[in-house]
Structure formats: C-alpha cells, structure tokens
N, C-alpha and C positions, 0 to 999 in steps of 0.2 A: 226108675230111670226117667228124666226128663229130657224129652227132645225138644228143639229148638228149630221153628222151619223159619228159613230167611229166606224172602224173596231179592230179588234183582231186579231193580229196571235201569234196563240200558240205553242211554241215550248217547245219541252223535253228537258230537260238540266236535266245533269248525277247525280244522288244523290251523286257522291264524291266530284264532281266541286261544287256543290251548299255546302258541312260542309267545303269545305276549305272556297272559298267565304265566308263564314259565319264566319268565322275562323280569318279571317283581322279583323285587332282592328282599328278605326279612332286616337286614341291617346294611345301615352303611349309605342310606337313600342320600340323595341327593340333599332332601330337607334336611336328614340327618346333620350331614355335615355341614350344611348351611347353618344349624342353629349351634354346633361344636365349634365352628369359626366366630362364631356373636359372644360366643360363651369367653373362648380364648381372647378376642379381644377387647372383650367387657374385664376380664384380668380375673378371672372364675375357672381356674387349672383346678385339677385333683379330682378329675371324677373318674367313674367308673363305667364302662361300655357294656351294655345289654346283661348288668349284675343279677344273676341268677338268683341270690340269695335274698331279693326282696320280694315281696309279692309280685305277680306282673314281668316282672325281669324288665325294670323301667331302661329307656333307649340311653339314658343317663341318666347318672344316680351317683349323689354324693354321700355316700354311707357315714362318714363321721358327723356330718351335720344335720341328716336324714331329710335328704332333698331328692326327689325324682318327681324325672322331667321325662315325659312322654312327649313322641314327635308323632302325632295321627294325619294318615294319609286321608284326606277329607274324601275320598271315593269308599277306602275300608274299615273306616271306624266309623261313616256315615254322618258326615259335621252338619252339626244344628242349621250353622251360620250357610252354609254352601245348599243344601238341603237338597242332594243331587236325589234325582230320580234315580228308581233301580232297574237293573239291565230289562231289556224289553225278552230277550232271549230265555227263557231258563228263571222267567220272575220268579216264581214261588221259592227254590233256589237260593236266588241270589236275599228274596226277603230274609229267609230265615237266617241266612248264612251269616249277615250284615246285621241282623237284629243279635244272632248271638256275640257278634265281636262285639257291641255295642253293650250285653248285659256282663259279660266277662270286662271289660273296660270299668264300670262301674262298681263291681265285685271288687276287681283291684286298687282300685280309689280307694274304698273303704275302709280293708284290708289294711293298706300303707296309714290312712288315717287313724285307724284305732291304736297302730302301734306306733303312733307318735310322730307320723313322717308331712313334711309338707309337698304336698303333689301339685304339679306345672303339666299345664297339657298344652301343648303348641300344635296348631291345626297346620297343616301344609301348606290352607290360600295364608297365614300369616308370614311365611316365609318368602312370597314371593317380592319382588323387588319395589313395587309399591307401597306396599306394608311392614318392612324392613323396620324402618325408623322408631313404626308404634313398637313392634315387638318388642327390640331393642329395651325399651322405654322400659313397658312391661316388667319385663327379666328384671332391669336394674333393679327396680319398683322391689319388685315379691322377692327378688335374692339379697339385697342391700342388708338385712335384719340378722340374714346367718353369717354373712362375712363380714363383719364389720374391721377387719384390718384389709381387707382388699378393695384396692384401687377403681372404682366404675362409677 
C-alpha cells in the first residue's frame, strides 16, 4: 500500500485581488470581441467560438480552412512585446503560474502546426485603439491566402 502525504500551505489572499480574479471572464473578453468585429468586417464569417476540437481550443478557429486565432491577454499569457513585470504579491505564484500558460501556449502552437493549421496570435495591446489599423493590416496580410473569394 502506498501512501500519499500532501501538505497545505495556506495563504491569505486580499478579498479585492480574489472579486477582480473572479471578475476575468475565460471567453467573450472585450479583445475578444474586438478582434470578432475586425474579422466581421474585414468580410471573414464562418468561424467557430472557443472550438474544442483543436488543440488549445483556439478563441477562433476556422476549421474548414484550419485557421486559429488566439486572442492573449498581454497580462496572462505574458506578451514578449508588453513585457509586464509579475505581481509583487504571491511572485513565485504568479511566475510559475504565467510561465506555465506561456509553455502550454506554445505546446498548442505546435500541436495546431504539425497537423497542418495556420496559427494567429493577437496580443491585447494590439487591439487597443491605436493599434487597430496595424492589426487590421496584419489579419488581411496572413488571412487573404485562405479566402481568396472573400472580400478584405
């Protein structure tokens, strides 16, 4: 018989940190739908929301043409480009926490790539309102090749 002893360590964590925490939605972000309105009116209909069935369960994913598009919140997938420090509260925490979204993000890149899929990662600061136009660009750019009867 093998036994199994697990320790506990308990920590306090601030009743404001835990309703914002709580407060993160997993779909549907704001970026989200910011980058499903670029999509729509770049004339790129026909995808699929948080598709389970691809590696990652990309935030859109056009399965007939094997396109998924990750929308990464630059604070929880840890963006190269933003390069934000990690919380001062709970570091060690919050490093690993953030280092593993970061090695699982990259597992599923490769994942979607070996089985043939073209992968879009949109950062959050590229959604914001001064960076609209490059995105924009972008998208046209790396989606124009799969749709070429659609309009953008």
């Amino acid at each position: 018989m093998t036994v199994h002893v697990v320790t506990e360590t308990v920590t306090t964590v601030d009743p404001i940190t835990t309703k914002v925490m709580k407060a993160n939605k997993r779909r549907n972000t704001g970026p989200e739908l910011t980058a499903r309105k670029m999509l729509r009116e770049l004339g790129y209909r026909g995808y699929r929301l948080d598709w389970g069935k691809a590696p990652g369960r990309p935030d859109i994913a056009f399965p007939g043409r094997k396109i998924a598009i990750f929308v990464h919140g630059c604070f929880w997938h840890h963006c190269p480009e933003c390069n934000r420090d990690f919380p001062k509260k709970r570091r060690d925490y919050w490093q690993a926490k953030l280092e593993r979204n970061m090695e699982r993000d990259a597992q599923n890149e490769a994942k979607l790539e070996e089985l043939g899929w073209h992968v879009i990662v949109i950062w959050e600061h590229e959604l914001k309102p001064k960076a609209l136009d490059a995105t924009r660009e972008r998208l046209k750019r790396e989606l124009a090749p799969y749709f070429a009867s659609a309009e953008g």
